[in-house]
C-alpha positions as a printed Julia matrix, in Angstrom:
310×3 Matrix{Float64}:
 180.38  29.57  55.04
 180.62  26.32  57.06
 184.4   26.45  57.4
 184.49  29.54  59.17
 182.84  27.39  62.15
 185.52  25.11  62.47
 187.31  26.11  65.07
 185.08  25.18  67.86
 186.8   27.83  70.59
 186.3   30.69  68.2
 182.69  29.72  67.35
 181.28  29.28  70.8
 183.19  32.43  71.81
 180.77  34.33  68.26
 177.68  32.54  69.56
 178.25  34.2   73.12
 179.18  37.54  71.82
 175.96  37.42  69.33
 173.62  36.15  72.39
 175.08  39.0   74.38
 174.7   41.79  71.43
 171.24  40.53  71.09
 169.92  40.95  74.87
 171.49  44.28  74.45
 169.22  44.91  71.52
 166.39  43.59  73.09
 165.66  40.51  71.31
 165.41  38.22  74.53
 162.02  37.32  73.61
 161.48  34.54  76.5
 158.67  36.22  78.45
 156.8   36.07  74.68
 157.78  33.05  74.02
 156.8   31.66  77.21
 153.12  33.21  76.78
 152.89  31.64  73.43
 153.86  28.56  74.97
 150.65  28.9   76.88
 148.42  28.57  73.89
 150.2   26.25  71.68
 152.19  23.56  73.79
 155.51  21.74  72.22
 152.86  18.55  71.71
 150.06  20.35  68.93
 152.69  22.12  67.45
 154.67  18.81  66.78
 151.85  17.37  65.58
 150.57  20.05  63.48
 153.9   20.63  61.81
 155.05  17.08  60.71
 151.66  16.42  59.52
 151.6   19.42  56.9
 154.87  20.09  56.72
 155.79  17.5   54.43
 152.86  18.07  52.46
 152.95  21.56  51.59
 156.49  21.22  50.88
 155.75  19.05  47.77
 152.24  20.5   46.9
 153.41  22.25  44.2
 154.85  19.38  42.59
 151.81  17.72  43.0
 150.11  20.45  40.9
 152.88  21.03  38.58
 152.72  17.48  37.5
 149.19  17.06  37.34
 148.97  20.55  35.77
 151.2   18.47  33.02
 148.5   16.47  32.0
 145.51  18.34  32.69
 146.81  21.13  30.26
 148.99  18.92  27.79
 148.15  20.43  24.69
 149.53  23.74  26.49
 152.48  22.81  27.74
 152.8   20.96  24.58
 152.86  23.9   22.42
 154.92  26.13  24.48
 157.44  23.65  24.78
 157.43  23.78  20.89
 156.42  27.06  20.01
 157.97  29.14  22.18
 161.49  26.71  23.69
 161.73  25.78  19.93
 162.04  22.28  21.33
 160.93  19.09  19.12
 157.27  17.56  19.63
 158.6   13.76  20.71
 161.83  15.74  22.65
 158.73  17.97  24.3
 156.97  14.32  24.93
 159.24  12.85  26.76
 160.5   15.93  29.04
 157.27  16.59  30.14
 156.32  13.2   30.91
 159.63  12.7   33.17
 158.56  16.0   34.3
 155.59  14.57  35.85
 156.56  11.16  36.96
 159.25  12.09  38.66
 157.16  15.32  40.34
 154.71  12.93  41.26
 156.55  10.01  41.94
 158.45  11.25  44.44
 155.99  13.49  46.21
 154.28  10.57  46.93
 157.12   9.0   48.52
 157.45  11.55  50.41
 154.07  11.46  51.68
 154.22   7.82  51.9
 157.55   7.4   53.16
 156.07   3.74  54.84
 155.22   2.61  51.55
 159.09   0.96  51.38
 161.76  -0.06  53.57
 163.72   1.19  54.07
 162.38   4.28  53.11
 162.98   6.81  50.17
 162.4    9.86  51.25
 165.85  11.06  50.24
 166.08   9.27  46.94
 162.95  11.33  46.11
 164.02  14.68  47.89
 167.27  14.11  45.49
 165.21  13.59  42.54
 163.28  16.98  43.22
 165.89  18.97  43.91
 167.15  18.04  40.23
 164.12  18.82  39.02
 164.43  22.77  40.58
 167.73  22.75  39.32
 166.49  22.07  35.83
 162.93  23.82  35.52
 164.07  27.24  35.2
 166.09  26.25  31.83
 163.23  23.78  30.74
 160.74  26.59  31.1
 163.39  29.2   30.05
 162.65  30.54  33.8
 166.34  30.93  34.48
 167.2   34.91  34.17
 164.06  35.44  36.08
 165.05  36.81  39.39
 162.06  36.28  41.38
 161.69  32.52  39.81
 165.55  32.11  40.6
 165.15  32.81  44.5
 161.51  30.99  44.86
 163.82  27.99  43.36
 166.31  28.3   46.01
 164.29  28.56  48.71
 161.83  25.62  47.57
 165.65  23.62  47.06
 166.43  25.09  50.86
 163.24  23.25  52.3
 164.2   19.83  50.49
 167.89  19.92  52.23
 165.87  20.13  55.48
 163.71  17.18  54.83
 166.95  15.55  54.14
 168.5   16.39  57.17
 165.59  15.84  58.67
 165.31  12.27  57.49
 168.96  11.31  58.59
 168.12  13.08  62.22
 165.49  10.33  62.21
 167.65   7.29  61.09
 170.38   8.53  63.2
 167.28   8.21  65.69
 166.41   4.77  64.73
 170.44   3.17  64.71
 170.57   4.66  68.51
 166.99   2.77  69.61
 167.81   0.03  67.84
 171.58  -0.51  69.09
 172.95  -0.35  65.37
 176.26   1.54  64.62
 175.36   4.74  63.86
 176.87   6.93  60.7
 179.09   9.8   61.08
 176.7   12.98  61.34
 178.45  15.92  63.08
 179.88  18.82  61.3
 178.16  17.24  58.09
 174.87  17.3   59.45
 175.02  20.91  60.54
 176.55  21.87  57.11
 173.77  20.43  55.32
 171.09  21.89  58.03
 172.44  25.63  57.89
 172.59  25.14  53.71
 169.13  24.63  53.77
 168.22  27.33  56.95
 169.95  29.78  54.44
 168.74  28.68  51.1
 165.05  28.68  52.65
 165.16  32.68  53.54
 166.22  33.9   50.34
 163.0   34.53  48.86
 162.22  36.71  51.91
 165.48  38.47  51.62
 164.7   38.94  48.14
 160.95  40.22  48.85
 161.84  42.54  51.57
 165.12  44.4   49.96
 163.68  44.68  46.18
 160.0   43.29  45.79
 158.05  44.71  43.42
 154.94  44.51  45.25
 156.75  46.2   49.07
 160.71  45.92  49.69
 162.71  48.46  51.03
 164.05  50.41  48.03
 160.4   51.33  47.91
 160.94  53.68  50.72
 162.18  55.94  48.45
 160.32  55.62  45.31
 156.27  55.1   46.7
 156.92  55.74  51.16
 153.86  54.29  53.22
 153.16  53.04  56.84
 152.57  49.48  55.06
 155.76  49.29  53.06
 157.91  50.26  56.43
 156.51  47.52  58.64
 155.94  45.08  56.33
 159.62  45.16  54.51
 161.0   45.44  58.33
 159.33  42.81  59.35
 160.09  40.38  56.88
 163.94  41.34  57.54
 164.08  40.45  60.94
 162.42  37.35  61.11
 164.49  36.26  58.16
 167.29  37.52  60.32
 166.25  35.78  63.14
 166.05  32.43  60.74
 169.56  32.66  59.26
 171.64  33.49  62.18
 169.11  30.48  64.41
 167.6   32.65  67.27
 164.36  31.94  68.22
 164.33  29.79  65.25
 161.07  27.94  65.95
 159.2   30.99  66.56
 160.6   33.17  63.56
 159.8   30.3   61.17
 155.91  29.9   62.51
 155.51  33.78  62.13
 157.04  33.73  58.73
 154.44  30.89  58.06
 151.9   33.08  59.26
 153.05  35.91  57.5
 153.62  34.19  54.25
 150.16  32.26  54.39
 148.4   35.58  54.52
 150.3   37.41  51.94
 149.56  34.29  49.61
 145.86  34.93  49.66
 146.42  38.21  49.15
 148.83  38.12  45.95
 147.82  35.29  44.79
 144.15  34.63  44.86
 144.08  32.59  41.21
 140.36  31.66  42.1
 139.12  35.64  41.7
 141.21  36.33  38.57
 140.94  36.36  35.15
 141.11  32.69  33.07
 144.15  33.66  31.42
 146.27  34.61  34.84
 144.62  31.86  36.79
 147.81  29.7   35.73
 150.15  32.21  36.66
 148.6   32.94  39.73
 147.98  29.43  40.5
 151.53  28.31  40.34
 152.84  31.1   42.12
 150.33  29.8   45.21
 151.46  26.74  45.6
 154.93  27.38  45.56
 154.29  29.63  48.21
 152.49  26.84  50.02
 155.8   24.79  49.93
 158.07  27.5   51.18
 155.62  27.47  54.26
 156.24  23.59  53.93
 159.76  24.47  54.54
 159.14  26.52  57.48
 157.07  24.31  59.15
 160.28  21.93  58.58
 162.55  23.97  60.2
 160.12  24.71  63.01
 159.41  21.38  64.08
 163.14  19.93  63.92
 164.9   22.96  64.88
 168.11  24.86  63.84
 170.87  22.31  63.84
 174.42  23.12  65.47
 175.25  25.88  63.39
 173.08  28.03  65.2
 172.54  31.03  68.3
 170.23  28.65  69.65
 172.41  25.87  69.67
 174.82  27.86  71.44
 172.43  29.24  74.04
 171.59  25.97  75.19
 175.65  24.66  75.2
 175.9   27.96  77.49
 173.26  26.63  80.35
């Protein structure tokens, strides 16, 4: 999708055209934004979002890999009763499982703990791990599964970014020669902008629980505003307008939905795992979010062309 971007004439000339189709439409949302402003200035919300940010984003590791050894004689049997796998082959999956779940959440969380640091060495080592769960856990033709995996892999490609925005950062202070970032950078950002909304897509166009195709089957006031809401500010996310603003609504939106669906402390024992998981890698999309709140769109984006155009 990138390469259509490359020629730099036609792409500023599609940002313009999409800024001006969107004042048309109404979405020039600076006397809100400005209001907003008011109660939560650039200075909490950078500090609120880079502290939990990074931590919701790998909370569900963290409870997926304890989860490994707190219920080990479960996961030990479905991984031989049910993926037909052997008991020292089930052994030694699920204990990579959890080191490298835990392992690299913490240095994540820790990113001082080395230097330099390996924040992307770990990032890299969890997104193979959501490459390979939904086989491991024979996960892999289950749609909804499939796009909370994406979008959980979308918010890792922003930490990445986000983590060679900051050494990028750190060669400029420091007088260093600084590595090519550019068109790469942007590539990688919009990859993970994209990759990060397709849960919602997925929610709002065919959810079980809401989505739009429900219009037809079960109509209500609730299913109308909800589905459209969820489109636009996804919208809003992908194409990069408003971007900070979407994303902390979507948090907002997806924080309250979560204790809603997934309430695994008022459920039955044998759902509370279910519901459990399901929770926390909700909390980790928000993670995401939060990511793409606090460090912004990239180049690749309306708002990025909005501010080339002042």
């Amino acid at each position: 999708m990138a390469c259509r971007f490359r020629d730099g004439f036609a792409y500023r000339a599609s940002l313009f055209a999409a800024r001006r189709e969107a004042m048309v439409a109404g979405l020039d949302t600076s006397a809100l934004e400005s209001s907003m402003e008011m109660y939560f200035s650039r200075k909490s919300r950078k500090k609120a979002l880079s502290t939990a940010g990074p931590f919701l984003l790998v909370v569900t590791f963290i409870e997926d890999g304890l989860r490994v050894f707190l219920r080990w004689s479960e996961q030990i049997h479905y991984m031989t009763a049910v993926m037909k796998f052997n008991y020292y082959v089930s052994v030694v999956v699920l204990l990579l499982s959890a080191a490298t779940q835990l392992g690299s959440s913490l240095l994540v969380l820790r990113p001082e703990m080395y230097k330099p640091s390996r924040v992307k060495p770990a990032c890299y080592a969890l997104l193979m791990f959501v490459v390979i769960q939904p086989f491991m856990y024979g996960q892999a033709t289950d749609v909804d599964f499939m796009c909370r995996s994406i979008t959980l892999a979308g918010g890792l490609l922003l930490l990445i970014w986000a983590e060679n925005d900051r050494q990028a950062r750190n060669e400029m202070n420091t007088g260093l020669p600084q590595g090519v970032q550019g068109a790469g950078a942007d590539r990688l950002q919009l990859t993970g902008r994209l990759s990060l909304t397709f849960l919602f897509f997925f929610q709002a166009l065919y959810s079980e629980n809401g989505g739009l195709h429900k219009l037809f089957t079960a109509p209500s006031f609730f299913t109308v505003v909800s589905s459209l809401l969820l489109l636009t500010l996804s919208v809003l996310v992908c194409i990069g307008f408003k971007t900070e603003w979407s994303a902390i609504v979507l948090v907002a939106v997806l924080g309250i939905s979560n204790l809603w669906m997934y309430p695994f402390w008022a459920v039955h024992a044998r759902l509370v795992d279910f519901y459990k998981y399901y929770f926390f890698q909700t909390l980790s999309v928000m993670g995401g979010l939060m990511l793409l709140a606090l460090h912004g769109p990239g180049g690749i984006s309306l708002d990025k062309g909005a501010k080339k155009s002042i």
